[in-house]
N, C-alpha and C positions, 0 to 999 in steps of 0.2 A: 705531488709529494714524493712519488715513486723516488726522483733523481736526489734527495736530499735529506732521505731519511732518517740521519743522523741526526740532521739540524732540526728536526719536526718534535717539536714539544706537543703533545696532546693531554689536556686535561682529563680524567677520569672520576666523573663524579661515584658515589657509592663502591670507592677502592676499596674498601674492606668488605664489601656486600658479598652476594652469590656470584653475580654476571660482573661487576666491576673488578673483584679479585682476577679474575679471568681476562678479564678485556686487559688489563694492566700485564698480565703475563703475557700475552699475546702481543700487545703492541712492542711491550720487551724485546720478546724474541727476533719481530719483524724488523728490528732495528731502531724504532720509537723512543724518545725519551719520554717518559711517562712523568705529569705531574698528578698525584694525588688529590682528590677533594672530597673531604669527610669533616665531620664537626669538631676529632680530632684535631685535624689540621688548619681549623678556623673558619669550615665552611660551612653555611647552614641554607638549605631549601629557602625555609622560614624569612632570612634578612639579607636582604638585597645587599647590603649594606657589605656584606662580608663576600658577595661577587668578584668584583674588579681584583682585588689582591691574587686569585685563585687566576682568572681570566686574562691581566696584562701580560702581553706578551704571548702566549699559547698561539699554534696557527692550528687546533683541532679539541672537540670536545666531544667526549661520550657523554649523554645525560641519560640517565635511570630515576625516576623518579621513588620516591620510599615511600613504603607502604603498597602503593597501586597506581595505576595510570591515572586509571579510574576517578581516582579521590577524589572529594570536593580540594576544590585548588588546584589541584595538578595541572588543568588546560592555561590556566592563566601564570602561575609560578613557571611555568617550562617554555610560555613565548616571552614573559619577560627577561627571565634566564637568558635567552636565544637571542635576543633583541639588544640584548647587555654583550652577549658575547659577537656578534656583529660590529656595534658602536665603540670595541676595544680591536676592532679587527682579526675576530675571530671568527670565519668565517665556514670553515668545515665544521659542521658539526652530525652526529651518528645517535638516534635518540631511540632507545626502548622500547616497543610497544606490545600490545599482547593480540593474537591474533583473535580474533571474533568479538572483540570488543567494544560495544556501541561507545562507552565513554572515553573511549580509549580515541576516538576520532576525534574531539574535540581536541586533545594535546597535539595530534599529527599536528591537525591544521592550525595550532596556533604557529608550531617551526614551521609552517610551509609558508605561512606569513611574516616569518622574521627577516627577511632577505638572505637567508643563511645558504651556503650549497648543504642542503639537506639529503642526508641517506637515513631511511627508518626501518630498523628491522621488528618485524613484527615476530616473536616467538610463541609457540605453542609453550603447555605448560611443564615447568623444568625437572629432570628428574631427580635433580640437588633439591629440590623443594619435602621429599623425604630424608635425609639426609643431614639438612642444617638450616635451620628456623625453628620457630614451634614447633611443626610435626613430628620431628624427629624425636623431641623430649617424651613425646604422647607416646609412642609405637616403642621407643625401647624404653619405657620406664613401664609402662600398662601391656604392653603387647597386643593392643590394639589402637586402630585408627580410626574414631570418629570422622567420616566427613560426607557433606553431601553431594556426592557425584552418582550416586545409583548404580547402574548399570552403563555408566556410558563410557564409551571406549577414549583413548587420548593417545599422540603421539609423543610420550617424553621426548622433551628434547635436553642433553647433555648438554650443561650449562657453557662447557668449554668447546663445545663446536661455536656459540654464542660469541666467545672471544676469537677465536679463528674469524670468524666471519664480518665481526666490526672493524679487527685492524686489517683485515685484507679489503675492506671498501677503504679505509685508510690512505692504504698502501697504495692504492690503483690509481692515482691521479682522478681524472674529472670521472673515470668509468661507473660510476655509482652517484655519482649526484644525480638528485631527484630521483630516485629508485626505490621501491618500496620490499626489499627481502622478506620473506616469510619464511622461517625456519619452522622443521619438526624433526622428532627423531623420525624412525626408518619405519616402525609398525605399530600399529594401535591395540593397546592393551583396555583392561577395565581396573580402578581403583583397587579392586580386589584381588584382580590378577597380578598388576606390579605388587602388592603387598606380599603375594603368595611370593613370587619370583625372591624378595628380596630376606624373606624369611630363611625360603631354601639356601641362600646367600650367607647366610648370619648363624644357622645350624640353630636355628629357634621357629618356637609356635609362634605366628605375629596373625592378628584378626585383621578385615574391613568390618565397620558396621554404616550403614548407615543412616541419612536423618534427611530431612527436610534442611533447603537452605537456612527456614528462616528459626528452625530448634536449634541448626547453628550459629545463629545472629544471636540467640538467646545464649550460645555457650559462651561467645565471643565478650559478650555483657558481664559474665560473669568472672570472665579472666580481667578485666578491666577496660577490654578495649573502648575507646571513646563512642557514644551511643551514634554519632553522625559519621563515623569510617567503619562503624559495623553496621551500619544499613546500607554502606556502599560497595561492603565487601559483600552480604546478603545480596544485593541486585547485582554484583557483578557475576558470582557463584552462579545464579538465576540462568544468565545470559549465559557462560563458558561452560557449563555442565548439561546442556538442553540436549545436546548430539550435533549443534552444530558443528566443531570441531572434529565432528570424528573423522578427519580425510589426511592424508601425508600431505604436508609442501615440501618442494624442490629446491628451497634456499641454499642449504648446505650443499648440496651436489654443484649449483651455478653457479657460487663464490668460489667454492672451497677445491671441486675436481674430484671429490672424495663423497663417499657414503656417510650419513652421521653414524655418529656414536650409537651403541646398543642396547637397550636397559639394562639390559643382564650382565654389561661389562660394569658398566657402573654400579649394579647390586652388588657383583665380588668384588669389587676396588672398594666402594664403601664400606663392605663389612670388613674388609681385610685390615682396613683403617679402623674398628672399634667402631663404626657410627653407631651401631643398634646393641651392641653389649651392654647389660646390666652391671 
C-alpha cells in the first residue's frame, strides 16, 4: 500500500467512536482516503445485509467491534464481517482487540480464519475511556467514579497513539500482516490515581470508590444495559481488573519510533477541553 496511498480507500468502521475517530484522522493524514462506516451512514454490525455497500471496492478495513470484543456475538459477527470483506476483495484488514482478554480470542481467530492479511492490535485500557462514554457523565456530574478495578494498576493507553498505530500497519505494505501489536501507555497507574491526576487536571474534587464487579453488573442493570451484555461486561471486568494487565507493551515504540502518550497530557488536554466541567 506504501507506493499508492492515495488510491488506498480504507474502510473505518465505529468512525465516529473513540479509536475509529482517531483511526480516520490518522489514516487522513498518512495519505489514506478514509470511507466511514456507522449506522449513520447505513452500516450496522447487526445486518449483513448493509455490508457489501460499505465494503465494494475498499482495498483496507479497520474493524472495532461496539460495545466489547468480548460480547456474545462479536467472534462470529467480526469473521463473517472478515469473510465478507475478503469475497469483495477486501483483503487488508486491522481489528481491535483488548489485551488480556480470554473472549477477546475467539474474535482474533475467527479473522485469522477469514483468509484476510490480518494485523490485530490488541490495546490496553484507554485513557479516552474517562473522558467520553458513560464515565465521563458519572465523574463530572457526581464527582465521583464508581467502578470496580480496586487497587489494580493499568497502563492508559491514548486512544490516538491507537490511530497512529493502525494506519502505520496500513501504511507499511506486507510489514505487519499476521502481526499481533499490543499497545499501553508508558506507566501503570491505579483507577484512583488516574482520577486523582485528572482532578488536579480540572481544578476540582473528583472521588474513586469502589465495588465488586458484579454490584456493578447490578448498576449496569439499572441503567438499562441488556441483562446478557452486562454479564459479559461483569466476566469481562473479572478477567481485565484481576492485575493481570498490570505490565507496559512495546507496541507504540515498534510501530510508531516514539514513546506513547502520557496520562497526564491527556488529563490537561481533556480538561482544557471542558471534559469534566459542571
Amino acid at each position: 500500500m506504501t507506493e499508492n496511498k492515495r488510491n488506498t480507500t480504507v474502510v473505518v468502521t465505529g468512525a465516529s467512536g473513540r479509536t475509529g475517530s482517531r483511526v480516520a484522522r490518522s489514516a487522513e493524514a498518512a495519505g489514506l482516503t478514509v470511507r466511514p462506516a456507522s449506522r449513520t451512514r447505513g452500516f450496522d454490525w447487526q445486518d449483513p445485509s448493509t455490508w457489501p455497500q460499505v465494503l465494494q471496492g475498499a482495498d483496507a478495513a479497520y474493524l472495532v467491534f461496539p460495545s466489547d470484543i468480548g460480547a456474545p456475538g462479536a467472534a462470529e459477527a467480526i469473521g463473517a464481517l472478515a469473510r465478507e470483506a475478503v469475497r469483495l476483495g477486501v483483503r487488508r484488514l486491522v481489528l481491535l482487540s483488548a489485551r488480556g482478554q480470554d473472549r477477546a480470542r475467539d474474535a482474533e481467530e475467527a479473522l485469522r480464519a477469514s483468509g484476510a492479511d490480518w494485523t490485530i492490535v490488541r490495546a490496553a485500557w484507554f485513557a479516552q475511556n474517562f473522558s467520553e462514554g458513560p464515565l465521563v457523565e458519572e465523574l463530572r456530574l457526581s464527582g465521583e467514579l464508581v467502578f470496580p478495578a480496586g487497587e489494580v494498576r493499568e497502563p492508559f493507553v491514548d486512544v490516538r497513539d491507537i490511530g497512529d498505530v493502525v494506519a502505520t500497519t496500513l501504511t507499511e505494505g506486507d510489514r505487519y500482516v499476521g502481526e499481533t501489536v499490543t499497545v499501553s501507555g508508558p506507566r501503570l497507574l491505579t483507577f484512583g490515581e488516574a482520577v486523582a491526576e485528572i482532578g488536579r487536571a480540572a481544578g476540582r474534587e473528583l472521588a474513586y470508590r469502589s465495588v465488586s464487579a458484579r454490584e456493578y453488573g447490578q448498576r449496569l442493570a439499572e441503567f438499562g444495559v441488556p441483562e446478557e451484555e452486562a454479564d459479559a461486561l461483569v466476566e469481562a471486568f473479572e478477567q481485565l481488573l484481576d492485575g493481570r494487565n498490570a505490565y507496559l507493551s512495546d507496541g507504540v515504540q515498534q510501530v510508531l519510533g516514539r514513546e506513547p502518550g502520557d496520562f497526564t497530557t491527556f488529563a490537561r488536554e481533556a480538561a482544557t477541553a471542558g471534559s469534566w466541567k459542571r
